[in-house]
Kinemage of the C-alpha trace (Angstrom):
@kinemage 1
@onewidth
@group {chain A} dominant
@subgroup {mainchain}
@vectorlist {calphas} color= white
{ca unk a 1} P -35.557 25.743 12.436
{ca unk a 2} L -32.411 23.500 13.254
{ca unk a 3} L -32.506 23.189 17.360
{ca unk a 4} L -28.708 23.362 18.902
{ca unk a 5} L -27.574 22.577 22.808
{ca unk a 6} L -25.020 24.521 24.095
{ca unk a 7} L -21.075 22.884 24.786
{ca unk a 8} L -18.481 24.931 26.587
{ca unk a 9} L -14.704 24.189 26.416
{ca unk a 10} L -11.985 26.386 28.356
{ca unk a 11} L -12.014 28.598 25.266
{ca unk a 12} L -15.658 29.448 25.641
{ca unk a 13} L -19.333 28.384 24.770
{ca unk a 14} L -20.378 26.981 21.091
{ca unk a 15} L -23.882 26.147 19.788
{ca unk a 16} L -23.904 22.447 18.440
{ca unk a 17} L -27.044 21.357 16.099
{ca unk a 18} L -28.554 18.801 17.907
{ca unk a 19} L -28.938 16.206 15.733
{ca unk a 20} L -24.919 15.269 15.560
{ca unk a 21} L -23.148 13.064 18.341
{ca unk a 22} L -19.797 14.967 17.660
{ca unk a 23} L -18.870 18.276 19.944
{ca unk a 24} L -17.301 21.511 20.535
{ca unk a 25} L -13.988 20.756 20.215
{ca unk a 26} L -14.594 18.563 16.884
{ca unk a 27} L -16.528 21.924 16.024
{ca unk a 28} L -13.460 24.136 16.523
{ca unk a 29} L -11.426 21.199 14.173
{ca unk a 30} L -14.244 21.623 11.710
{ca unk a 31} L -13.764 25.500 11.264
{ca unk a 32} L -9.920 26.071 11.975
{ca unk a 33} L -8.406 22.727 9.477
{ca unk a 34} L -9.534 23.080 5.922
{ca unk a 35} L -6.459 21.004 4.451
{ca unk a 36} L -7.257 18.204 2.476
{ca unk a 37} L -10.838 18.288 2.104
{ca unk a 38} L -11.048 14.964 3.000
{ca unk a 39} L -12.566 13.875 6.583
{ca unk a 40} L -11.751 11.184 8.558
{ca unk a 41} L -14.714 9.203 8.059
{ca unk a 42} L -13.091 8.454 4.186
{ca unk a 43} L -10.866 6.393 6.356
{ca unk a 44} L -13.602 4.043 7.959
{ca unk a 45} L -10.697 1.615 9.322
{ca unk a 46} L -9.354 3.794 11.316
{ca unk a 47} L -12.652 4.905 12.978
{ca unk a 48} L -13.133 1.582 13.306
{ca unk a 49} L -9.611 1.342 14.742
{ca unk a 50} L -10.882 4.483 17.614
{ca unk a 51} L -13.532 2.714 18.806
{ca unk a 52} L -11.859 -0.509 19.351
{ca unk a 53} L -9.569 1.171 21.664
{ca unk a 54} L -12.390 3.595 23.014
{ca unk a 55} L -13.918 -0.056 24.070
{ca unk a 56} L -10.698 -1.454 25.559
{ca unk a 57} L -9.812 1.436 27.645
{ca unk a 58} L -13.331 1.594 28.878
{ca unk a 59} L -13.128 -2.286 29.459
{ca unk a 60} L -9.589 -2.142 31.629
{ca unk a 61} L -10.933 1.028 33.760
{ca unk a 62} L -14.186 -1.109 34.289
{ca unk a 63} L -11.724 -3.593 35.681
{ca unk a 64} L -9.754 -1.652 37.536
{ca unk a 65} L -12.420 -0.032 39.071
{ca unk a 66} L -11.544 3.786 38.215
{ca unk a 67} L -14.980 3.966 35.674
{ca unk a 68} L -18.622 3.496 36.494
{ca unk a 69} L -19.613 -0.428 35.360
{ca unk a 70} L -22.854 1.320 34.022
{ca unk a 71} L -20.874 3.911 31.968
{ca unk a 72} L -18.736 1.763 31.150
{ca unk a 73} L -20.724 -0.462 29.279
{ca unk a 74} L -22.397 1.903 27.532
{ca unk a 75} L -19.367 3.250 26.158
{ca unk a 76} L -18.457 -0.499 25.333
{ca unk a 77} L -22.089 -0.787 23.635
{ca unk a 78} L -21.284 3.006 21.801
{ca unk a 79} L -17.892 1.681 20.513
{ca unk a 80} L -19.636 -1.415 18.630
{ca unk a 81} L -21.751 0.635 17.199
{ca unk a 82} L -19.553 2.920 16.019
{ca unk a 83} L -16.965 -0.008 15.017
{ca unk a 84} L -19.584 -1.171 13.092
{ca unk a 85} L -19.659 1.898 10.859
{ca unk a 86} L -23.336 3.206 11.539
{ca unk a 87} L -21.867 6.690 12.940
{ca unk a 88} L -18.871 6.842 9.733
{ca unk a 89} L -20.537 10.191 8.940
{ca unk a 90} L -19.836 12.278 11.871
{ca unk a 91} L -16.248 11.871 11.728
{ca unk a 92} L -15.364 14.770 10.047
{ca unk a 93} L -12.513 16.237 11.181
{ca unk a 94} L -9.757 16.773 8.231
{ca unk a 95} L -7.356 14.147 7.359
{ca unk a 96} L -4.318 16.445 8.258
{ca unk a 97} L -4.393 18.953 11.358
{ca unk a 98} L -2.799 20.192 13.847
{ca unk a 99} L -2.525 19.282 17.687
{ca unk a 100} L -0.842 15.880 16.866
{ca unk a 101} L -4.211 13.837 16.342
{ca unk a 102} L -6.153 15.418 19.497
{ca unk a 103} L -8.785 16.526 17.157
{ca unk a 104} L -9.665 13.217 15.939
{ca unk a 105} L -9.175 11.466 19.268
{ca unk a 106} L -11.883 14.219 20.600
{ca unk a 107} L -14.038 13.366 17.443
{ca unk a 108} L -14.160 9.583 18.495
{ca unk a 109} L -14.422 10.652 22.160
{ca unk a 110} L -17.637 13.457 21.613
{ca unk a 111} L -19.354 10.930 19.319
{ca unk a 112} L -19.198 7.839 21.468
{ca unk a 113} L -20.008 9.994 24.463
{ca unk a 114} L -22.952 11.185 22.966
{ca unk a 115} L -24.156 7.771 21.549
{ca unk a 116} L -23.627 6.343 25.291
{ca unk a 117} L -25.608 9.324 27.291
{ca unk a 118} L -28.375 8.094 24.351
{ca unk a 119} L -28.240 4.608 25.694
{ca unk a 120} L -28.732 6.028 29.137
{ca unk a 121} L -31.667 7.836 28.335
{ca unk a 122} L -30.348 11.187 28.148
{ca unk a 123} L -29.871 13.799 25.836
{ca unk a 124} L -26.662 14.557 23.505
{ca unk a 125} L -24.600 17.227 25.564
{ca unk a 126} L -25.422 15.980 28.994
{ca unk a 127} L -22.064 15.165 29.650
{ca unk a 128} L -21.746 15.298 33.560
{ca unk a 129} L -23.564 11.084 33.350
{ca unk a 130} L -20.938 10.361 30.231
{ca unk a 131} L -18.287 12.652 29.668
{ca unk a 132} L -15.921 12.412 26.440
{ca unk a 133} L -12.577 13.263 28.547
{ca unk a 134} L -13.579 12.074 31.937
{ca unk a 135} L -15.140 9.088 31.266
{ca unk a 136} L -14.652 8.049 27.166
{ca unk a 137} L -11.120 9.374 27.648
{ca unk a 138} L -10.473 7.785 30.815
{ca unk a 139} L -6.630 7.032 31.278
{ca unk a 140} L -5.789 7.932 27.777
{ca unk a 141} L -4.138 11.000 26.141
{ca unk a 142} L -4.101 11.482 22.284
{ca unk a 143} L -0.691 10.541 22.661
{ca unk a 144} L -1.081 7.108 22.972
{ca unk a 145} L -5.213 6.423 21.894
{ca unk a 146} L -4.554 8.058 18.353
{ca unk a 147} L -0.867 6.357 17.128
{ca unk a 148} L -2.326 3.030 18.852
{ca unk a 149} L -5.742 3.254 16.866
{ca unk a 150} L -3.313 4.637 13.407
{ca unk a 151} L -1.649 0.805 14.086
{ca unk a 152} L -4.641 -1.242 14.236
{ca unk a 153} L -5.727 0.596 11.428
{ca unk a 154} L -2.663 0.495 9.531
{ca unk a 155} L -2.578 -2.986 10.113
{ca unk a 156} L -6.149 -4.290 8.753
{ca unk a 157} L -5.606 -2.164 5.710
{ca unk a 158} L -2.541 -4.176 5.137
{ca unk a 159} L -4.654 -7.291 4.746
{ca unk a 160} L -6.404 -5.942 1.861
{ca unk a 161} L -3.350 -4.292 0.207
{ca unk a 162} L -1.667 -7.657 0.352
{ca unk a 163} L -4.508 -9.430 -0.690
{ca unk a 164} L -4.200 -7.442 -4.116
{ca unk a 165} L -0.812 -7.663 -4.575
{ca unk a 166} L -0.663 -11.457 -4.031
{ca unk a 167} L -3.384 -11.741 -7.161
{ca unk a 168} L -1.963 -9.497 -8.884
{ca unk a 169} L 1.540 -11.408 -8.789
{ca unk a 170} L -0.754 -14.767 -9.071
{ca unk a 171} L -2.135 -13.368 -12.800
{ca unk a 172} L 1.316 -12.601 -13.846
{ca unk a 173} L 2.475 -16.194 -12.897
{ca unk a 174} L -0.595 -17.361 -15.113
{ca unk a 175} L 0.791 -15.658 -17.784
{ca unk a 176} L 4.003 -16.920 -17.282
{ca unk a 177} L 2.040 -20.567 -17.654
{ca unk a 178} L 0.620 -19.284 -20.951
{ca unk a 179} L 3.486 -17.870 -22.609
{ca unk a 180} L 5.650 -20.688 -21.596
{ca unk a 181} L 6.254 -21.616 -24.952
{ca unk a 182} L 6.577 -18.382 -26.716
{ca unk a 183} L 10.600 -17.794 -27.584
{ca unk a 184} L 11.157 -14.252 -27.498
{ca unk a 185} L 14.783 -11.576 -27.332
{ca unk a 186} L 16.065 -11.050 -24.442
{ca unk a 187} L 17.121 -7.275 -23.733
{ca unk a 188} L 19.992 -5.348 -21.699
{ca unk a 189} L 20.478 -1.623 -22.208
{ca unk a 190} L 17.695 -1.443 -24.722
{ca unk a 191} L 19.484 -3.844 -27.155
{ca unk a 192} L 19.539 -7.255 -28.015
{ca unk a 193} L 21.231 -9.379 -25.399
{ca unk a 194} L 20.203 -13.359 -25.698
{ca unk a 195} L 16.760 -15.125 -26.422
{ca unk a 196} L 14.565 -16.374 -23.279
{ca unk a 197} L 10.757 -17.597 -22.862
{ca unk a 198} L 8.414 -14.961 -22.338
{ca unk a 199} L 6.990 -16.901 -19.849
{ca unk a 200} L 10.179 -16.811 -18.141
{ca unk a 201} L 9.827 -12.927 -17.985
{ca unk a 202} L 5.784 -12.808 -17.118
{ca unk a 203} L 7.233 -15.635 -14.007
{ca unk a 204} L 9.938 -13.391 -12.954
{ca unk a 205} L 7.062 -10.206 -12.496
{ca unk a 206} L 5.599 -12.237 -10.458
{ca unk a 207} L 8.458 -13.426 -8.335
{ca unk a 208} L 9.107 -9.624 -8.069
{ca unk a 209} L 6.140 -8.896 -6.596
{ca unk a 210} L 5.492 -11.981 -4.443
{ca unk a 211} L 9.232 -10.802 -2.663
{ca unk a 212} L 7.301 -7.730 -1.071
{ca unk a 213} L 4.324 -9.700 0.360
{ca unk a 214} L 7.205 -10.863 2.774
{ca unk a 215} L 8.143 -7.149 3.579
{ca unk a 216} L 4.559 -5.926 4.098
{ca unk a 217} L 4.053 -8.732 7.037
{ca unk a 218} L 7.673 -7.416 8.260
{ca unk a 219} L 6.027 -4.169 8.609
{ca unk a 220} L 2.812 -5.512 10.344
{ca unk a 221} L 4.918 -6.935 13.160
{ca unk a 222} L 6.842 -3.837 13.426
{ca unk a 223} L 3.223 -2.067 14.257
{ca unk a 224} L 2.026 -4.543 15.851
{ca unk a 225} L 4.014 -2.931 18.971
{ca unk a 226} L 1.776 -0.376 21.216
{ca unk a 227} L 1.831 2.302 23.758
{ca unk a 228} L -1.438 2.152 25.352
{ca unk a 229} L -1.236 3.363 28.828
{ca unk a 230} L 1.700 5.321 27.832
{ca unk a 231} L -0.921 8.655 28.184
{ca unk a 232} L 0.959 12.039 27.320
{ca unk a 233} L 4.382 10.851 27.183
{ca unk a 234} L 5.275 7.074 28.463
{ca unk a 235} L 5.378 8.056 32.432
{ca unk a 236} L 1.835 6.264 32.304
{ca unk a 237} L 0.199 9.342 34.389
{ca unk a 238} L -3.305 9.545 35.141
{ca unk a 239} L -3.693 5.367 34.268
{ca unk a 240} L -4.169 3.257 37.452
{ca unk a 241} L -0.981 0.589 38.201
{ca unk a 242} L -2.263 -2.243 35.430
{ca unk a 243} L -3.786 -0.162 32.979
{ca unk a 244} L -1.159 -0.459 30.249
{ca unk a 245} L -1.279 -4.496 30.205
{ca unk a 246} L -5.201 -5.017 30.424
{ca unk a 247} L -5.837 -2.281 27.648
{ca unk a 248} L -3.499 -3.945 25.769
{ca unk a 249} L -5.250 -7.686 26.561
{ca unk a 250} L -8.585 -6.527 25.975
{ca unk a 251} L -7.052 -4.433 22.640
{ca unk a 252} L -5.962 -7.824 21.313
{ca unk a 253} L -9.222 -9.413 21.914
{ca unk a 254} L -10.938 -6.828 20.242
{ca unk a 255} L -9.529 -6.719 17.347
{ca unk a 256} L -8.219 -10.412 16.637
{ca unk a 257} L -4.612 -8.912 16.290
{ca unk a 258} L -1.361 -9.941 17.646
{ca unk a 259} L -0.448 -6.475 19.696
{ca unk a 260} L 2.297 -5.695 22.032
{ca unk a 261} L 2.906 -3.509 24.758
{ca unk a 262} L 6.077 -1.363 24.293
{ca unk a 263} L 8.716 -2.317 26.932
{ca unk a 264} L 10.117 1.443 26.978
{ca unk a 265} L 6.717 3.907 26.787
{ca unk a 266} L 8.471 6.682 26.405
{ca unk a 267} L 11.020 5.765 23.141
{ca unk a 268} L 7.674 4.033 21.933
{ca unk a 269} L 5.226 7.367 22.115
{ca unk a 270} L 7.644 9.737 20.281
{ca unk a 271} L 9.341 6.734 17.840
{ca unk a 272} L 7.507 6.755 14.029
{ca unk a 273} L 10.298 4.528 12.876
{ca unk a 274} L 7.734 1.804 12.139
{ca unk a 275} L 5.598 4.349 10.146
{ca unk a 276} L 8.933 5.074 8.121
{ca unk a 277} L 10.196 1.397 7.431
{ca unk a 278} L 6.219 0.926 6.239
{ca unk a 279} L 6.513 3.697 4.312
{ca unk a 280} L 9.681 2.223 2.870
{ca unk a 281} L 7.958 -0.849 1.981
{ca unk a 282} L 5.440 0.664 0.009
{ca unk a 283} L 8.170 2.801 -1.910
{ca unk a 284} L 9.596 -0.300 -2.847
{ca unk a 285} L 6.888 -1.923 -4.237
{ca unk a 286} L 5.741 0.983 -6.107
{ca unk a 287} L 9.464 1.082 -8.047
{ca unk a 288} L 8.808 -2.428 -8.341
{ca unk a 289} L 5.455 -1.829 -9.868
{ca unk a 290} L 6.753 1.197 -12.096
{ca unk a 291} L 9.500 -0.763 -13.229
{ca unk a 292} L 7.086 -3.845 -14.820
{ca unk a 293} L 4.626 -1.045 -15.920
{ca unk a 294} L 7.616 0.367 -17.786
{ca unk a 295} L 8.196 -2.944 -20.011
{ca unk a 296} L 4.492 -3.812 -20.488
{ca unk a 297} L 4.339 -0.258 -22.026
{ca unk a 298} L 7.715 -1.417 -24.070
{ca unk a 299} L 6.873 -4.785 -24.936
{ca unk a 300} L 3.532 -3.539 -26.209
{ca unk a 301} L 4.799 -0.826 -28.296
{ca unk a 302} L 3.882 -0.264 -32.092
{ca unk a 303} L 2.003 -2.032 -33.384
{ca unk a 304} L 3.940 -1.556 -36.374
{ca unk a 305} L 6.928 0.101 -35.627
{ca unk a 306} L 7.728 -0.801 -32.006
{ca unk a 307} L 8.252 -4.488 -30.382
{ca unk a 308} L 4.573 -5.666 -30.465
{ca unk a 309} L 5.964 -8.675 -28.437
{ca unk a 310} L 2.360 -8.490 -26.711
{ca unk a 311} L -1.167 -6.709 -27.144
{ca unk a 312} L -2.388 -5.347 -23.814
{ca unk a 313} L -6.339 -5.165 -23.918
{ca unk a 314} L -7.653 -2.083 -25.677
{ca unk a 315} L -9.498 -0.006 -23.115
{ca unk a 316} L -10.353 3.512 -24.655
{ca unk a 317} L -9.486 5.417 -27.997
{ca unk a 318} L -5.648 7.089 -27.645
{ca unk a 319} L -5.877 10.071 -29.026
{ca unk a 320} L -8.296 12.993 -30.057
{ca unk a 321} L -6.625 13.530 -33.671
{ca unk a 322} L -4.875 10.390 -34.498
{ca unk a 323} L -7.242 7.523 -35.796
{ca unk a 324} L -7.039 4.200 -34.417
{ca unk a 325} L -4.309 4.909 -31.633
{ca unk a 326} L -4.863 2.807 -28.634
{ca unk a 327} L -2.630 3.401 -25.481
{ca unk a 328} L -1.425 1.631 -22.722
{ca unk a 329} L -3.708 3.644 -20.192
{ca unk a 330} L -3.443 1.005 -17.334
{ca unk a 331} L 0.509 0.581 -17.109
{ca unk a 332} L 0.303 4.564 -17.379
{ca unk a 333} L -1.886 5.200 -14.495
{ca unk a 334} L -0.151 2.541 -12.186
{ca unk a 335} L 3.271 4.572 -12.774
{ca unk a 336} L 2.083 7.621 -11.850
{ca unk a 337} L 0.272 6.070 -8.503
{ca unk a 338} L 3.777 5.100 -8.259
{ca unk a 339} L 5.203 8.664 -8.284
{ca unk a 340} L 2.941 9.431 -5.632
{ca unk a 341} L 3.408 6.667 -3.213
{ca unk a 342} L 7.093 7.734 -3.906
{ca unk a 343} L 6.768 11.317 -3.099
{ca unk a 344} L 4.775 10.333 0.161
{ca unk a 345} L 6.916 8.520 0.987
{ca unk a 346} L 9.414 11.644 1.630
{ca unk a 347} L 6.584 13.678 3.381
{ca unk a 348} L 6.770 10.607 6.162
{ca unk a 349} L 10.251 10.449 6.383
{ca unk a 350} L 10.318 14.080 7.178
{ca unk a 351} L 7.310 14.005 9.381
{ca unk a 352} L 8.985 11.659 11.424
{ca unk a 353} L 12.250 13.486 11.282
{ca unk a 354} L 10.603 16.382 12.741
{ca unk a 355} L 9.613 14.949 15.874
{ca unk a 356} L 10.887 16.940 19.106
{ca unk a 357} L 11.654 15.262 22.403
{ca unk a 358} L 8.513 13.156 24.274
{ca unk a 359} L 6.300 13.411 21.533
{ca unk a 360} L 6.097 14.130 17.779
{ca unk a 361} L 3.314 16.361 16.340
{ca unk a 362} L 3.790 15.843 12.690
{ca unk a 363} L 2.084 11.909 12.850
{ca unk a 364} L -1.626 13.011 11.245
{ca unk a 365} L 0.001 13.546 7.851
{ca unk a 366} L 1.999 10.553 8.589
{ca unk a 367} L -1.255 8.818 8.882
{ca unk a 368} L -2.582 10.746 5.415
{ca unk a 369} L 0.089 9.560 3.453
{ca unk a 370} L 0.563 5.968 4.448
{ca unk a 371} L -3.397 5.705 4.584
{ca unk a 372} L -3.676 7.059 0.772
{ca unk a 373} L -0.251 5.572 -0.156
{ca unk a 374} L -2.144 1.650 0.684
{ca unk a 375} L -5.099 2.229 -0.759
{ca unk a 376} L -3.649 3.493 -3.949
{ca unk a 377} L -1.360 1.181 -4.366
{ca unk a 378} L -4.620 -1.427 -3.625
{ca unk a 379} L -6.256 0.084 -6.540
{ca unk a 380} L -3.520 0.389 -8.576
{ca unk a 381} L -2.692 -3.335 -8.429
{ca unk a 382} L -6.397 -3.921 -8.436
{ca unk a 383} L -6.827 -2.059 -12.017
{ca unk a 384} L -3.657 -3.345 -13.292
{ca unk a 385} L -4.628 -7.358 -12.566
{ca unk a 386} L -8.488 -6.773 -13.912
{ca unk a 387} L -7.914 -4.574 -17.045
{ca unk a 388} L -4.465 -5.337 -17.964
{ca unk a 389} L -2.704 -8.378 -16.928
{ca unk a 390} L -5.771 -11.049 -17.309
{ca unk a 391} L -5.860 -9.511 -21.106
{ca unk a 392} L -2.591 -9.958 -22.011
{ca unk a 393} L -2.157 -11.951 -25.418
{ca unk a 394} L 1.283 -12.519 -26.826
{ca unk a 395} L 2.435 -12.182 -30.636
{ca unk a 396} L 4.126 -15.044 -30.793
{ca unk a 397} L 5.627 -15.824 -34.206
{ca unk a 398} L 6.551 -11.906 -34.095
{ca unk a 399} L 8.365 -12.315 -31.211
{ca unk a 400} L 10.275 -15.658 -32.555
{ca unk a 401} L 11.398 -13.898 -35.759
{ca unk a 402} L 12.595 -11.176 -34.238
{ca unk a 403} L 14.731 -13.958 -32.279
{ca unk a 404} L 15.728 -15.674 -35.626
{ca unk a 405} L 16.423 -12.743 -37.488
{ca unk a 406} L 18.340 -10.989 -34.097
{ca unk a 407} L 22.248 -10.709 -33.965
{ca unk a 408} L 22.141 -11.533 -30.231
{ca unk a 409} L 21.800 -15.129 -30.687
{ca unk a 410} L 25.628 -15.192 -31.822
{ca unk a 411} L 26.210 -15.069 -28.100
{ca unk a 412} L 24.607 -19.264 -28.208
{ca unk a 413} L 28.036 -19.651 -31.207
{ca unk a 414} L 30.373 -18.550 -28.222
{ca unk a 415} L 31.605 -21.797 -27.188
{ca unk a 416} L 31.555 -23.316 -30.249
{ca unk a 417} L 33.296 -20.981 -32.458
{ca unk a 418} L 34.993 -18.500 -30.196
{ca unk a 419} L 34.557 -15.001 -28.758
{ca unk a 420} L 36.468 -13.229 -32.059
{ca unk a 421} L 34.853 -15.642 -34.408
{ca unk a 422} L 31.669 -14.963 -33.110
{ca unk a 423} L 32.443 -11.237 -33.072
{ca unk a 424} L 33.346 -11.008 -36.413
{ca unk a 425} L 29.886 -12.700 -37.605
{ca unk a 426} L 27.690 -9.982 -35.887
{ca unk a 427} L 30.057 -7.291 -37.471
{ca unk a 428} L 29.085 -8.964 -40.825
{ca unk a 429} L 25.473 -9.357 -40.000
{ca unk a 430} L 25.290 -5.819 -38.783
{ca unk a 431} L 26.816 -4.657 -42.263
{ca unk a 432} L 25.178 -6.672 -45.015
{ca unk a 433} L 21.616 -7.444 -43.169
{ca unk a 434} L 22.368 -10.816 -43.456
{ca unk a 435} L 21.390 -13.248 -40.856
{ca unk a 436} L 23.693 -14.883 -38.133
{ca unk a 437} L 22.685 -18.193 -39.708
{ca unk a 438} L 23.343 -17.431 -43.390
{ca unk a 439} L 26.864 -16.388 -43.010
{ca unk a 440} L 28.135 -19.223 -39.923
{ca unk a 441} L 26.547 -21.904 -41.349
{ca unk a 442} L 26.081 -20.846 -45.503
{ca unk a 443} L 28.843 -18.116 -45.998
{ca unk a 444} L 31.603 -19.036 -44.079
{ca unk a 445} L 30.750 -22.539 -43.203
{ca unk a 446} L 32.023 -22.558 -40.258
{ca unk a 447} L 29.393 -25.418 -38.215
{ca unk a 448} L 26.928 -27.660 -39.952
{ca unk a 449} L 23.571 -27.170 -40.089
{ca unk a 450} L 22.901 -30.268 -37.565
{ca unk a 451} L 25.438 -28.463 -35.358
{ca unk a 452} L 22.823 -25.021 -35.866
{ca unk a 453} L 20.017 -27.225 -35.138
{ca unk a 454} L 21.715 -28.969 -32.328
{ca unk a 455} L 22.579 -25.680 -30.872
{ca unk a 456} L 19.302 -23.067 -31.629
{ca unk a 457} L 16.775 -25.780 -30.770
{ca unk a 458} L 13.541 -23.847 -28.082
{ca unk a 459} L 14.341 -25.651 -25.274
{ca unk a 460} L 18.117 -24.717 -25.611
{ca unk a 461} L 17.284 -21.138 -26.249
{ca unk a 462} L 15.610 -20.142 -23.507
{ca unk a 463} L 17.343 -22.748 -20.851
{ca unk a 464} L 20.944 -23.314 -22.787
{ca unk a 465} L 22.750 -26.692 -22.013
{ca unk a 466} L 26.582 -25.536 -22.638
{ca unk a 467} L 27.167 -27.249 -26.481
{ca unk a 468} L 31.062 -27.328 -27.872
């Protein structure tokens, strides 16, 4: 039979099983939040993230002599192992809640309480040696332990999500090396504008993308700003004189990060404007994202009766009924990640909108959708560099007769012939089917055919020198 201890809260008395380090009041979480389905412990960074500033607190009230030394290491010796990730799985408590994050800030607090009375000697439960508010809690509140330990974790998963987008933007500028030499038609509202390289276009994705590594480490110094020793609403009560700069020390020892304290603790514990402009990032770079997906699913259409500028690798059979159809599954899947980093990022702008006067309530689903939004958007650019991008082969003579047979390179005969000249040829060319060449330079004779050449050579097609 499972043995349980008994935990009481001001609500009552609960029967725990005693083999988890978690409490009542992650207990209560556990039966009254069934949201998402998804517990915390799916987010391992940001347990990480509670224990690093479980350990700082407990090392600035060690310092400041308002905690036990004993205890306090203990709790400091808890915190690394729950950093560490050995305790991941009894962090339960659903992704989205109520209580403004209390729940998982009692999670962290029950589990490293009980992990540090088990360092002791004791038993789980025996809180009056190591108590999860008292002690674990010490000169904290929710209020500023949980939206301090969302930042670190915010942050580090940054690292990753940039790491992916800077390779994925690094195999689009490698395909931009390979295709340098493949003349292709340049397009503007769907139609034949003038002719470029394509690796011209595979450079400029990767430009595109390489802009919003600068905006992601924008965003990291924007949350790099704390409110530790704020407690329940900046007026820092219930944390010794000191507190709020040694947490913050030890914080940025722990964790190798480049934190702040907030100069005003009060704007800083109900503000979420960082979470927002984050959020914005991300919404950026997922249009961005969308946006290439959209032409790589354009350039790649056909094969026979669409562009076929380029083959994308062929993953999976396309289609239950029609033989031999191969789609672009991989630009499709990274535009609807897209959609959904886009929609989130309207859930946090209204989350944070909803905030109401020292403190807003609405951050855990702020912390669900920029913690899903990054690591999407990590896989997405993940998938899209492995089993797209890298695969990438171009049709090049295809793509350089559709250039030689296109009306849009009468735009080069500008100069040279004039606007209504010019005009009138793709008029002509549009009418008979005849090419640009065959009635300028055959039909009409209005330039030479050295003049053509002069004019339609590759290197003057896809970076013109201005010819008269």
């Amino acid at each position: 039979m499972q043995t349980t201890r008994l935990e009481h809260d001001f609500l009552g008395e609960r029967a725990i099983p005693d083999e988890v380090y978690y409490g009542i009041q992650t207990l209560r979480a556990l039966e009254n939040f069934h949201i998402t389905g998804i517990p915390l412990k799916s987010e391992p960074l940001f347990v990480q993230a509670l224990a690093y500033v479980k350990k700082a607190a407990a090392m600035a009230n060690r310092d400041l002599g308002v905690l036990d030394s004993a205890i306090a290491e203990c709790i400091i010796k808890a915190c690394d192992r729950v950093a560490s990730g050995e305790l991941n799985d009894q962090f339960l408590t659903d992704m989205i809640q109520g209580g403004a994050g209390t729940s998982v800030n009692m999670n962290a607090n029950e589990v490293i309480a009980n992990v540090a009375l088990e360092l002791m000697g004791k038993r789980k439960g025996e809180y009056e040696f190591c108590h999860p508010n008292n002690h674990v809690n010490c000169s904290q509140s929710t209020n500023d332990a949980y939206p301090t330990a969302f930042r670190i974790a915010l942050s580090n998963k940054l690292i990753g999500y940039s790491q992916a987008l800077g390779e994925l933007a690094d195999a689009f500028a490698a395909k931009g090396e390979e295709f340098r030499n493949v003349l292709k038609m340049g397009r503007t509202q769907l139609q034949d504008a003038v002719p470029m390289s394509m690796g011209d276009e595979f450079r400029a994705f990767a430009t595109n993308l390489r802009e919003e590594l600068l905006r992601i480490e924008d965003s990291r110094r924007l949350i790099s700003e704390i409110n530790m020793g704020a407690t329940a609403i900046g007026t820092g009560v219930n944390a010794p004189h000191g507190y709020a700069d040694l947490v913050t020390k030890h914080l940025r020892e722990v964790t190798g990060l480049d934190l702040s304290l907030a100069g005003d603790l009060i704007e800083a514990t109900y503000d979420t404007g960082a979470y927002v402009q984050l959020s914005g990032v991300l919404k950026r770079t997922a249009v961005k994202l969308s946006k290439i997906c959209n032409d790589l699913r354009l350039l790649s259409s056909g094969p026979r009766t669409g562009l076929f500028e380029i083959n994308l690798p062929p993953l999976q059979p396309g289609s239950s009924i029609m033989p031999g159809k191969v789609n672009p599954v991989v630009p499709e899947v990274v535009n609807q990640t897209a959609f959904y980093v886009i929609g989130a990022d309207l859930t946090v702008t209204m989350a944070a909108e909803a905030g109401q006067l020292q403190l807003n309530v609405m951050e855990p689903v702020i912390s669900f959708a920029l913690f899903t939004s990054i690591s999407y958007m990590t896989n997405a650019c993940h998938t899209l560099r492995e089993k797209c991008v890298v695969g990438i082969t171009a049709n090049a003579q295809h793509a350089e007769n559709m250039v030689r047979n296109s009306i849009g390179i009468v735009t080069q005969l500008n100069p040279v012939l004039g606007y209504e000249t010019s005009a009138e040829i793709a008029k002509e060319a549009l009418k008979t089917g005849k090419t640009v060449h065959d009635i300028a330079v055959t039909d009409r004779q209005l330039l030479s055919q050295e003049k053509w050449d002069e004019i339609f050579t590759f290197e003057n097609l896809i970076r013109p020198d201005f010819i008269q």
